[in-house]
NUMARKE-931955 format. One line per field, with one value per residue (C-alpha): residue number from 1; residue in three letters; x, y, z. Coordinates in steps of 0.5 Angstrom, whole numbers. Layout:
<atoms>
vexba: c(NUM,...)
pami: c(ALA,...)
east: c(X,...)
north: c(Y,...)
up: c(Z,...)
</atoms>
This chain:
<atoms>
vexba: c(1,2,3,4,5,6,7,8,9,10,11,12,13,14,15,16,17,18,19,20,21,22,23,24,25,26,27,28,29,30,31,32,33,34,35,36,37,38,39,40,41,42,43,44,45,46,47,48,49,50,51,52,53,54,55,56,57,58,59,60,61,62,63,64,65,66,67,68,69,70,71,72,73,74,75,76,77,78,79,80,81,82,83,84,85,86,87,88,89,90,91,92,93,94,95,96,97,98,99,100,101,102,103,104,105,106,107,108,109,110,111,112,113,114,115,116,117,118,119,120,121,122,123,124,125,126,127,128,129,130,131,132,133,134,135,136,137,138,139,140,141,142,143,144,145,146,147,148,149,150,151,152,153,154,155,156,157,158,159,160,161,162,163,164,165,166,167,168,169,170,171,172,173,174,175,176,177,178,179,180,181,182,183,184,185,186,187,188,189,190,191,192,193,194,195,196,197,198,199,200,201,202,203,204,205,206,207,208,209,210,211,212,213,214,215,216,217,218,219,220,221,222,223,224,225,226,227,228,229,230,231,232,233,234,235,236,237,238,239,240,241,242,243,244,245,246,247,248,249,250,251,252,253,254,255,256,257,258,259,260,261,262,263,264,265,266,267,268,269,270,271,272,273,274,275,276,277,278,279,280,281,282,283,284,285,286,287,288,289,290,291,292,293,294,295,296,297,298,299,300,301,302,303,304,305,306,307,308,309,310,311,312,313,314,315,316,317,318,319,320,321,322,323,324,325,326,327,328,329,330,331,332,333,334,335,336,337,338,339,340,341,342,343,344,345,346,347,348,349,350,351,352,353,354,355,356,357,358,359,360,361,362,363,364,365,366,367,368,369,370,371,372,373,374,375,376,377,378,379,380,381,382,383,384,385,386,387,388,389,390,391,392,393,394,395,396,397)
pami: c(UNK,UNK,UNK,UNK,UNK,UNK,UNK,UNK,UNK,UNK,UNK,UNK,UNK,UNK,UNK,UNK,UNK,UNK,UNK,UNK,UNK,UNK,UNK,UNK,UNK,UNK,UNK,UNK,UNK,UNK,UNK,UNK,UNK,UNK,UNK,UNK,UNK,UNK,UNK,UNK,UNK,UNK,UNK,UNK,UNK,UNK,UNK,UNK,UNK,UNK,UNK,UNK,UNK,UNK,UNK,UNK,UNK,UNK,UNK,UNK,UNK,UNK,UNK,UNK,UNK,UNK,UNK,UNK,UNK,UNK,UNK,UNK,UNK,UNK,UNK,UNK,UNK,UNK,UNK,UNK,UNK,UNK,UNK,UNK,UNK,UNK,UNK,UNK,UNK,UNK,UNK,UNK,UNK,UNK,UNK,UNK,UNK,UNK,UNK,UNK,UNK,UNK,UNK,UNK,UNK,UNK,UNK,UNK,UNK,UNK,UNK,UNK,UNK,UNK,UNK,UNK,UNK,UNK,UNK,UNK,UNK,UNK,UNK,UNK,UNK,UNK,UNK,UNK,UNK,UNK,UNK,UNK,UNK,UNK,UNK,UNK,UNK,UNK,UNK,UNK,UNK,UNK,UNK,UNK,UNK,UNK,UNK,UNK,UNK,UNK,UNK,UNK,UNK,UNK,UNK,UNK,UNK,UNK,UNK,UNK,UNK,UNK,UNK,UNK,UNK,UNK,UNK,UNK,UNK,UNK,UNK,UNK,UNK,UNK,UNK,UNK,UNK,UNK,UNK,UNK,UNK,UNK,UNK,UNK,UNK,UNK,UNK,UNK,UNK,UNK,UNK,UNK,UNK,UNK,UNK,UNK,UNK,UNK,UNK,UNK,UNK,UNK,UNK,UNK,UNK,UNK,UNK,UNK,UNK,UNK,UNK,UNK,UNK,UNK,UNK,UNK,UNK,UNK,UNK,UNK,UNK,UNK,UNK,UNK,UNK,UNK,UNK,UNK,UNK,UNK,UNK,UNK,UNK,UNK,UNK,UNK,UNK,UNK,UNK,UNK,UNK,UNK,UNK,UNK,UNK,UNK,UNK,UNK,UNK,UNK,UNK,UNK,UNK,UNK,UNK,UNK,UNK,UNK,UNK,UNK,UNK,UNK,UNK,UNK,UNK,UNK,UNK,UNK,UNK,UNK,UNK,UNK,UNK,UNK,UNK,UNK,UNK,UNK,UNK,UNK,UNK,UNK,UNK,UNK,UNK,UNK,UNK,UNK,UNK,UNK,UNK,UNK,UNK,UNK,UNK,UNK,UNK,UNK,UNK,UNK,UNK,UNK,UNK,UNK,UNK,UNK,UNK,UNK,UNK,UNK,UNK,UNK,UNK,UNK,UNK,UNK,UNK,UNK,UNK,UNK,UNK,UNK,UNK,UNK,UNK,UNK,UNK,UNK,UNK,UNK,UNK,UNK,UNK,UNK,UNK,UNK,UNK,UNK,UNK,UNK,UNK,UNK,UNK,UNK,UNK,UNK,UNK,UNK,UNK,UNK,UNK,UNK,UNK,UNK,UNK,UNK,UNK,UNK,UNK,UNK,UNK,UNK,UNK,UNK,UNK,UNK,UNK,UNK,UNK,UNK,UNK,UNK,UNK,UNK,UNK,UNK,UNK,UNK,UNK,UNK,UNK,UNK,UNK,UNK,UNK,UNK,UNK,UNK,UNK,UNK,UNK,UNK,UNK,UNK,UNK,UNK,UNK)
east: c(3,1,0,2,-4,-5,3,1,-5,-2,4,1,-4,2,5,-1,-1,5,4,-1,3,8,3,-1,6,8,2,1,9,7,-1,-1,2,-1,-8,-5,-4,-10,-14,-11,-12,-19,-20,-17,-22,-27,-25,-24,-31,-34,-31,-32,-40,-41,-43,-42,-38,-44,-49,-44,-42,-49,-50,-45,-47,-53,-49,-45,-52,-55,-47,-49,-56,-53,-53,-46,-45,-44,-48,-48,-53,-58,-55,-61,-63,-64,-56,-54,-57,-53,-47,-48,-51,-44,-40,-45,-44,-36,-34,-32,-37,-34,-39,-40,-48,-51,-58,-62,-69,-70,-73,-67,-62,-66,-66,-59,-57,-61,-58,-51,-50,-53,-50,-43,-43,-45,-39,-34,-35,-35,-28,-27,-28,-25,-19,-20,-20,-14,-10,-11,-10,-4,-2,-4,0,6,6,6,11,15,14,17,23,24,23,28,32,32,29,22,20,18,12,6,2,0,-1,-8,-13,-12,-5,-5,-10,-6,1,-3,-5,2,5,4,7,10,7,11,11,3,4,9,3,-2,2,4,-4,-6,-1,-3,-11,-9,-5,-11,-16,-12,-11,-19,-20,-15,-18,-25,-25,-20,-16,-7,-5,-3,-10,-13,-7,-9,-17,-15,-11,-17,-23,-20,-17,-25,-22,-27,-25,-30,-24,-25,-30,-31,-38,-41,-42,-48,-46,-41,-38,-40,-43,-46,-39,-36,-40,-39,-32,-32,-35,-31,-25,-27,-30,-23,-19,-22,-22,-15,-12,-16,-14,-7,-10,-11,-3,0,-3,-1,6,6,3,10,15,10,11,20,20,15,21,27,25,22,29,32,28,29,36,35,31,35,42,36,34,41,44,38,38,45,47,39,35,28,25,23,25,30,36,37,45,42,41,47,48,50,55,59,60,59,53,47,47,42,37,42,48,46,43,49,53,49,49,42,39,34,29,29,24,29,35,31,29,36,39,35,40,45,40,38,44,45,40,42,49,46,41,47,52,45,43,51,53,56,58,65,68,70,77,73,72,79,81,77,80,74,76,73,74,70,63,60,67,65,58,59,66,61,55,60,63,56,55,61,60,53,56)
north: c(6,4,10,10,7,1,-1,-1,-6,-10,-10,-12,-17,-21,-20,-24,-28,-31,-30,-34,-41,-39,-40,-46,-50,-49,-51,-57,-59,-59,-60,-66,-71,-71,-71,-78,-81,-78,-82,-88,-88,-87,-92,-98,-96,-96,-102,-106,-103,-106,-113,-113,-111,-114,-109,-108,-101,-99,-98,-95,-90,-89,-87,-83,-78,-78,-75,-71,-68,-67,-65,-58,-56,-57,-63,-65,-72,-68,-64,-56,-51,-49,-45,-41,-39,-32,-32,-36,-32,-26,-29,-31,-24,-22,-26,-24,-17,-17,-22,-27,-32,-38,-43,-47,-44,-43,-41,-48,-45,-42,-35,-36,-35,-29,-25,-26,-23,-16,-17,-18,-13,-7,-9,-11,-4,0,-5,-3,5,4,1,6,11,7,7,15,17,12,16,22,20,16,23,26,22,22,30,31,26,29,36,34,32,38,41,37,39,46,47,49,54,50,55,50,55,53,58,59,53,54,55,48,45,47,45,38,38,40,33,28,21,16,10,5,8,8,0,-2,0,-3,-9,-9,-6,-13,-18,-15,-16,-23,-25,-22,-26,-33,-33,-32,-38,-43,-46,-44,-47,-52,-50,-50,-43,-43,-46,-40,-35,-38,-38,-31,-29,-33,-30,-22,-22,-24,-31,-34,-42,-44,-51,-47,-42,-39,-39,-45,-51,-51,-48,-44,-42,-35,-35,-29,-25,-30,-28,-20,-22,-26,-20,-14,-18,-21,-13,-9,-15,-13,-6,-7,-12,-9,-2,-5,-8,-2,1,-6,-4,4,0,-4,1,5,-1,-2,5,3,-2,2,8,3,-1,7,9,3,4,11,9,4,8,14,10,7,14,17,11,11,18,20,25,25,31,31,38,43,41,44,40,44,46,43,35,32,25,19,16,22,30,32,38,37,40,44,41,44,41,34,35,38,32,28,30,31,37,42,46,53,53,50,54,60,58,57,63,68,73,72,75,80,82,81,85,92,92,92,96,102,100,101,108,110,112,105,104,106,102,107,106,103,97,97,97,91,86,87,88,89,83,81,77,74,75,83,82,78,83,89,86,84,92,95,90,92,100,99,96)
up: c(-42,-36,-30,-23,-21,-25,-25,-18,-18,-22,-18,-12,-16,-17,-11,-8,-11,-10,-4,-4,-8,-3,3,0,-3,6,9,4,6,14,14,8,12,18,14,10,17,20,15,16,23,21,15,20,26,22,19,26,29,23,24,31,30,24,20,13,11,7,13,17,12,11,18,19,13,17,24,18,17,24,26,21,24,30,34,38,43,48,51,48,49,44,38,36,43,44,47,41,36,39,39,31,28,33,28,22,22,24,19,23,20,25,21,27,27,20,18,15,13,6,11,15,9,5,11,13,6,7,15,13,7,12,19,15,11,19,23,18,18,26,25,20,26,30,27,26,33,35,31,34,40,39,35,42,46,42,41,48,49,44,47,54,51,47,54,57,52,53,46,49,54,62,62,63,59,52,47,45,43,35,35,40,34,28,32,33,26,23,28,25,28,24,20,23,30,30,27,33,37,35,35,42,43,40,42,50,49,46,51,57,53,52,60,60,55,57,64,61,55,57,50,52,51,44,42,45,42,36,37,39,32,28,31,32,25,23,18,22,21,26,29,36,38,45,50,46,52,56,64,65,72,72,66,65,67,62,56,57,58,51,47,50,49,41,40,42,39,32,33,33,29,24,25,24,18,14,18,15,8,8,10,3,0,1,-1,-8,-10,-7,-12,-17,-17,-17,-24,-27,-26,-29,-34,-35,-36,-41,-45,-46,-47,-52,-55,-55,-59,-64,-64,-64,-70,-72,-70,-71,-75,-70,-64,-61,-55,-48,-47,-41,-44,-42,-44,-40,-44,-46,-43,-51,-50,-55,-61,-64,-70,-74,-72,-72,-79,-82,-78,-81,-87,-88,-92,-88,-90,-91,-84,-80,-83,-81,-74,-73,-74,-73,-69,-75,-80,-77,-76,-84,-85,-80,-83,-91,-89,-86,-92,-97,-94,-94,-86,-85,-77,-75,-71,-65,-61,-55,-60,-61,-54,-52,-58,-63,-70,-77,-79,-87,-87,-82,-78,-78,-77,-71,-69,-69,-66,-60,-60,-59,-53,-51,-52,-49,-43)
</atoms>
């Protein structure tokens, strides 16, 4: 039997997958198309340009693999900047440690390779604990805020004194810690937060780069989100207006749009989190159902030695209590054990015994008038047995 733990896993494994064949089946249906007519225009071009110099397709093809190699160690047509100036380098460990990876600059060297794997191991693991901390104090401050907020509604409300004094500071700590805001209020901030810090940043990019504001949205999205495919990347031609003041601008804005689409990242996952463990209750339940509809069929007027059935156990599909092992053996038409006879009927015998025991030594038990008087008679057997136990209790009471 699978624990909470794995049925999550395996619940959420699923679900990405088909996350993913959904994502894959809708990106091949818009994108496909487009691809096929784009290398048609391709292959046509460089059919006419062929013709038109009187070239053979295969040096031609030769020679733009070559441009395909020097395009990768970073060689365009238009005049760029250097990539591995110290300005560039920056900008690539910048995207290095925050797993971003455009992959517009790559090391070529053996050296260069070997390196950034030690670089990148430690630099990554330090950038995701600063996000970590990030994410830490965001929602204390959030937690803040919303807890005064909270308070001076109350106040206006009348629920809480006007006073502007404050308890004392460990009651005003304890009170914070005991408010805790809501999941889905944290997550609708963080998206406001995001969406503003993107909106501010596409402004920037679209004169400067000359991207449309969609693009540099959707630059916005990729490079804050740390994906990273490196189609459209910032602060690469090689003059700026205000240069300098427009690559401050281009890391602050790339650093707090990571900070927070990855601290709505982990609130985004808390809320998935949630609806996994929704879904993992709702299919328990049935499944609780099913078993013990199961279990009462099977089980019916079969009672397992030893065991005995709560007074409490009712069954779904009828309002008759349960039986004790006894009862069901005997309904059943099974033989029990002298254990289980002795078990369930524990009180009788030694009921049995005290009244054998008074009529052995002579001085049998009167019934007394009280007796009479609350309905108990004498009765014969087990009848009498039971008839002077329940007059003792009642002269007891």
């Amino acid at each position: 039997r699978l624990n909470a733990d794995n049925a999550r896993f395996l619940l959420l494994a699923v679900l990405i997958v088909l996350y993913m064949l959904c994502g894959a089946a809708v990106f091949s249906a818009i994108e496909l198309p487009t691809e096929r007519e784009a290398k048609e225009r391709w292959e046509e071009r460089l059919e006419n340009f062929t013709r038109r110099h009187n070239l053979s397709r295969a040096e031609l093809r030769h020679f733009l693999r070559e441009y395909e190699e020097a395009s990768v160690a970073g060689i365009r047509v238009d005049d760029i900047r250097p990539r591995w100036d110290f300005t560039g380098a920056f900008y690539f460990v910048g995207t290095v440690v925050s797993t971003i990876g455009f992959g517009m600059t790559t090391p070529a060297t053996v050296g260069g390779k070997i390196f950034l794997i030690f670089y990148g191991l430690i630099g990554c693991a330090g950038t995701i604990l600063f996000f970590n901390l990030f994410l830490e104090r965001l929602i204390t401050v959030i937690a803040y805020v919303m807890k005064s907020c909270h308070e001076r509604q109350l106040r206006r409300k009348g629920v809480l004194p006007h006073n502007g004094r404050r308890g004392s500071g460990t009651s005003e700590v304890d009170s914070l810690a005991g408010w805790k805001p809501s999941v889905y209020y944290v997550m609708l901030i963080l998206c406001v937060a995001s969406l503003i810090i993107s909106c501010c940043a596409s402004a920037m990019y679209t004169p400067i780069e000359g991207w449309s504001y969609f693009d540099s949205l959707y630059f916005c999205f990729v490079a804050f989100s740390t994906i990273g495919f490196g189609d459209l990347v910032s602060s690469q031609n090689i003059r700026y207006d205000s240069q300098g003041l427009y690559r401050f601008g281009n890391f602050v804005f790339i650093l707090m749009g990571v900070c927070c689409i990855y601290s709505l990242f982990n609130v985004i996952s808390i809320v998935i989190k949630q609806s996994i463990n929704w879904i993992l209750k709702k299919l328990a339940c049935k499944c609780c159902h099913r078993c013990q509809r199961r279990l009462f069929r099977s089980r019916r007027n079969v009672v397992m030695p030893g065991n005995v059935r709560s007074r409490r156990n009712i069954s779904i599909e009828t309002d008759v209590v349960n039986e004790s092992d006894t009862d069901g053996r005997r309904l059943s038409g099974e033989m029990i054990s002298m254990k289980d006879f002795l078990a369930s009927n524990k009180v009788s015998l030694a009921i049995m015994q005290k009244q054998l025991s008074e009529t052995a030594n002579g001085y049998p038990r009167q019934m007394s008038s009280n007796s009479k008087q609350n309905g108990f008679s004498g009765g014969v057997g087990a009848l009498a047995i039971m008839n002077n136990r329940l007059a003792e209790t009642s002269v007891d009471r």
